[in-house]
C-alpha positions in Angstrom: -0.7 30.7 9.2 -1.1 31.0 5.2 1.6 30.5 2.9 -0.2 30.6 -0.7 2.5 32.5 -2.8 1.7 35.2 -4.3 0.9 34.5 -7.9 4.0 34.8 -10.4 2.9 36.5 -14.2 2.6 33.7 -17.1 6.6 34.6 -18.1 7.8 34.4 -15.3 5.9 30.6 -14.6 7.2 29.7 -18.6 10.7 30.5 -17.0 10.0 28.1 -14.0 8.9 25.4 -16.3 11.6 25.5 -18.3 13.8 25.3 -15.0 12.0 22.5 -13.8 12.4 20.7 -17.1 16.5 21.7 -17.3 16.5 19.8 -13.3 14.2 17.1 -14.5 17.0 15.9 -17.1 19.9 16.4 -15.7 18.9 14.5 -12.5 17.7 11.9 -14.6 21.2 12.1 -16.9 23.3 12.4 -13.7 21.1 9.1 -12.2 21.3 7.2 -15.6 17.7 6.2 -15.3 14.5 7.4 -14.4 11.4 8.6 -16.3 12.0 12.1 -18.3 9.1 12.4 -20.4 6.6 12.0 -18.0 8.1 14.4 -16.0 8.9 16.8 -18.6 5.6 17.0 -19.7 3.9 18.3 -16.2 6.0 21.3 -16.1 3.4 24.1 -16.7 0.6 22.4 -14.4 3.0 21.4 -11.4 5.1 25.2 -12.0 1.5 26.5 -11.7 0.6 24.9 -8.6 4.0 25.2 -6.7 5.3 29.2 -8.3 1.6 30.2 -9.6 -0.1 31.5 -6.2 -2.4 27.8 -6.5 -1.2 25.7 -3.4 -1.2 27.1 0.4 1.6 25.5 2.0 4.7 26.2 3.6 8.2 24.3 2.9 9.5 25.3 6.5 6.0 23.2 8.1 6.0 20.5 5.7 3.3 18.7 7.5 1.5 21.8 9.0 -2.4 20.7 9.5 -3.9 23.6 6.9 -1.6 22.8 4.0 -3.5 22.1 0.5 -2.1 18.3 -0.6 -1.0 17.7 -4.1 -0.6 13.8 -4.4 1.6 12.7 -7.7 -0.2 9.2 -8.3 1.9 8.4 -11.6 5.2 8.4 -9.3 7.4 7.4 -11.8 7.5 11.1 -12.4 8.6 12.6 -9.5 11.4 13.7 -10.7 9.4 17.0 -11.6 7.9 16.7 -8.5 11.5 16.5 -6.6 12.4 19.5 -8.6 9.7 21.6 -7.4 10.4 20.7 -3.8 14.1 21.7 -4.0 13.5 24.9 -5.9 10.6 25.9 -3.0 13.0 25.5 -0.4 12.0 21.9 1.1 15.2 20.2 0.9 18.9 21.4 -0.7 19.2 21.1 -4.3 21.6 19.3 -4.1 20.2 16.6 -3.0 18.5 16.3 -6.6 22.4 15.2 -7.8 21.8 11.8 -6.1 18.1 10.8 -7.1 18.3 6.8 -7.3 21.4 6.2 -5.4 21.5 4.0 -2.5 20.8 5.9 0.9 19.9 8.7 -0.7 16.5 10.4 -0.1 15.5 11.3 -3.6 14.1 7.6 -4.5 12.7 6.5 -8.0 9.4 6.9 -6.4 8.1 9.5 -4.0 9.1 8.2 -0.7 6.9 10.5 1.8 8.7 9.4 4.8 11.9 10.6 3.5 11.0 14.0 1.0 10.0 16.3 2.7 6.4 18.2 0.9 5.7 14.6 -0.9 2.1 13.8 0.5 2.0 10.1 -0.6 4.3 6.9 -1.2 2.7 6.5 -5.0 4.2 4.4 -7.7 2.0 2.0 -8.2 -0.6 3.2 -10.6 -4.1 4.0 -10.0 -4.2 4.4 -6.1 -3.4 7.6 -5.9 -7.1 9.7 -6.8 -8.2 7.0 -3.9 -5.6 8.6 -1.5 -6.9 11.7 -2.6 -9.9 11.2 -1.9 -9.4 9.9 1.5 -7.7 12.9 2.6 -10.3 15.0 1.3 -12.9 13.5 3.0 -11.0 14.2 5.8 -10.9 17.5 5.5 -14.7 17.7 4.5 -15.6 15.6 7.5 -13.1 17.9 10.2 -13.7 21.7 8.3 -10.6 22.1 7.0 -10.6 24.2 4.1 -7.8 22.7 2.1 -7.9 21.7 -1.4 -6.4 18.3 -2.5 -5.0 18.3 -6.0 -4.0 14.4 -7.3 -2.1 14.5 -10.7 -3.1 10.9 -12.1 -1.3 10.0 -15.9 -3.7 8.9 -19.1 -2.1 5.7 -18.9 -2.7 5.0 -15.2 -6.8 5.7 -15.4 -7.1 2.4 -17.3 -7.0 1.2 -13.7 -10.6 0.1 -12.5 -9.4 1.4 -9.0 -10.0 4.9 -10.1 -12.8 4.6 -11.2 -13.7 3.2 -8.3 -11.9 6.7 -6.4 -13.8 8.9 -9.4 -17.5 7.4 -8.3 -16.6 7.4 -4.2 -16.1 11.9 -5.2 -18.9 12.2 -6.7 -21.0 10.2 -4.0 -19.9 12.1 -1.3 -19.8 15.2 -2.9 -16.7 16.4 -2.1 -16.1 20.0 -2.7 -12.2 19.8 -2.0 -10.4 17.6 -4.6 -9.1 18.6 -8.1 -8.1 15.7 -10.4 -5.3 16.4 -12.9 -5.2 14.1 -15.6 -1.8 14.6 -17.8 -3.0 13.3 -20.5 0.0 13.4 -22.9 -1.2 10.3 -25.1 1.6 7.4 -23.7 2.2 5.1 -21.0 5.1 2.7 -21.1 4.6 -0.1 -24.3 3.1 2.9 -26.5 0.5 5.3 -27.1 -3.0 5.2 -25.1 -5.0 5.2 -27.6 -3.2 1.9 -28.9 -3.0 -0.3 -25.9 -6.5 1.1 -24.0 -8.6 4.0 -25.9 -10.5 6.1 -22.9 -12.5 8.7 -25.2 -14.6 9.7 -24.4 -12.5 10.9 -21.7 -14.3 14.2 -20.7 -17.6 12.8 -20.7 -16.7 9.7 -18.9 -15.5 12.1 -16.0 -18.6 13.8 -16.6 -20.7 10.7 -16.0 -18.9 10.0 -12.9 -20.2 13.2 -11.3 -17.0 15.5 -12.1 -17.3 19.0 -13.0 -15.1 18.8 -15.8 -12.5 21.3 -17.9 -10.1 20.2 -20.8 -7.0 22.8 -22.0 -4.0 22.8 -23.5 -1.5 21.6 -20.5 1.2 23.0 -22.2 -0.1 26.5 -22.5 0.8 28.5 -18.7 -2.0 30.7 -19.9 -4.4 27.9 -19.6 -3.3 26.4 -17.1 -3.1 29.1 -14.6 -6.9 29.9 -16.0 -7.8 26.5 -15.0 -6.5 26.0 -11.5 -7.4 29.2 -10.7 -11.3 27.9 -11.5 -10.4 24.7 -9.8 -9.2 26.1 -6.7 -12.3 28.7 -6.5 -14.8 26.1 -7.1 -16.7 24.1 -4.4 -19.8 22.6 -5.7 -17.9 19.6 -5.9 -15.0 17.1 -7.0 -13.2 18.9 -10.2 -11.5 17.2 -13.1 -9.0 19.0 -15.3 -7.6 17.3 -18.0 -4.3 18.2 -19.6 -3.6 17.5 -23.2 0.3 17.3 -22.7 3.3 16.0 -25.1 5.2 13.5 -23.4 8.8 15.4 -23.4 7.2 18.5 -24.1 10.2 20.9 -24.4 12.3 18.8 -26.6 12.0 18.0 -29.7 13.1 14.6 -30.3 11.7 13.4 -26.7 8.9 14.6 -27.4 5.7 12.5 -28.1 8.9 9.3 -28.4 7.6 6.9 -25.8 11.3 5.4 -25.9 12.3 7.4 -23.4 9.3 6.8 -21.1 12.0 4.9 -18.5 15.0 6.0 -20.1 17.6 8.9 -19.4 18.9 10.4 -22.3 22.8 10.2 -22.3 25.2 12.8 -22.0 25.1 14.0 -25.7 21.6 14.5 -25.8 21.4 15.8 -22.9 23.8 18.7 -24.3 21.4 19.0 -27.4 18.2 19.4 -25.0 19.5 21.7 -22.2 20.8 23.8 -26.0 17.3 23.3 -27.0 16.0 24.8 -23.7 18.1 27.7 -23.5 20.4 26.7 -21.0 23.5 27.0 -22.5 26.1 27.6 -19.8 25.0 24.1 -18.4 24.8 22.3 -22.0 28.5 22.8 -22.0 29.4 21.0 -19.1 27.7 18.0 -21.3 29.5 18.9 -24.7 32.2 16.3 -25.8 36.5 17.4 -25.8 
């Protein structure tokens, strides 16, 4: 059984980001809380994987053996994650108008017991390349030939634990793993570069053993490029890193750590999904 997708042309993934982005704030508005920048700016890579022909899995067989894993370590933004689930088919859509409520499947942190397609339980930061890495050297070890793909944030890799994940890779010279590093310059109490500099990023993969690529994670051009190379490649473990803007898609969420853990109300959320193009469901958002 494969079910890799057929891969969608670059407008028709910049169409999926921007739906992904239009879910990813009005779940967020609708909850009243939750992490919209972070979210918002892993559109293109996670449209890429889940609409761009990259992963092999199949939303009916959520847990069938051959499936290529995608792990979302910096959990707090799964609400791109949840939207890429619903719009495959995994669960109703629906259910993405109750993320945080009480009961409710969609938690504010990937539960994989309850979401069906989410690989991990992440949310606390920096353990999920280790997961990764775990599961790939499952794989290696039994002959599988799936790829795992872990989408770590630039804030999270100040954590010594992967690091720790990054050197265990390279050791073992794993052939099936593909680090994503959204690097979009801001983690909670303000930019990166502030509160932990990691430049030289690339070559501090590099040294780790990684085969590394940098792009524009904002560019679907690039990004397809780029996953395309990471999925072909198997001379080892594979590091892309994104340069992203936190709230890419809006202009005054974007690169303003404020809103790192904060929804935006109703009224901005009327001027972003106007700024997105979606006007039909701005209105339902517009005052009188």
């Amino acid at each position: 059984m494969t079910e890799t997708q057929a891969r969608a042309d670059i407008p028709a993934l910049k169409e999926t980001a921007r739906l992904l982005r239009k879910d990813i704030i009005e779940m967020t508005t609708k909850a009243g809380s939750g992490h919209p920048s972070s979210s918002m700016s892993a559109a293109e890579v996670v449209a890429g994987l889940y609409f761009g022909g990259i992963l092999r899995h199949n939303p009916a067989e959520p847990k069938w053996p051959d499936r290529d894993r995608f792990v979302l370590s910096k959990g707090h933004a799964c609400p791109v994650l949840y939207a890429a689930l619903a719009n495959t088919g995994y669960f109703p859509l629906e259910w993405m108008d109750h993320l945080r409520e009480i009961d409710a499947p969609l938690e504010g942190h990937p539960n994989y017991l309850r979401v069906p397609g989410a690989e991990a339980s992440t949310g606390s930061l920096g353990q999920g390349l280790s997961i990764g890495v775990g599961m790939a050297m499952a794989g290696h070890m039994d002959n599988k030939d799936y790829k795992v793909y872990v989408m770590t944030g630039d804030g999270e890799i100040e954590e010594g634990q992967i690091w720790e994940a990054a050197a265990s890779a390279a050791k073992f010279y794993l052939p099936n793993i593909v680090w994503i590093i959204d690097r979009n310059g801001f983690q909670q109490t303000g930019s990166t570069k502030d509160v932990m500099p990691m430049d030289p990023l690339a070559e501090k993969a590099t040294a780790f053993g990684w085969h590394v690529r940098e792009i524009n994670g904002q560019d679907m051009a690039e990004v397809m490029d780029a996953l395309e190379e990471a999925k072909s490649y198997h001379e080892g473990p594979y590091c892309l890193i994104c340069n992203t803007k936190k709230g890419a898609g809006v202009s005054f969420v974007e690169g303003n750590f404020h809103y790192h853990g904060k929804a935006l109300t109703v009224e901005e959320t009327h001027r972003a999904l106007l700024e997105l193009g979606w006007t039909a469901e701005a209105a339902k958002y517009a005052k009188g």
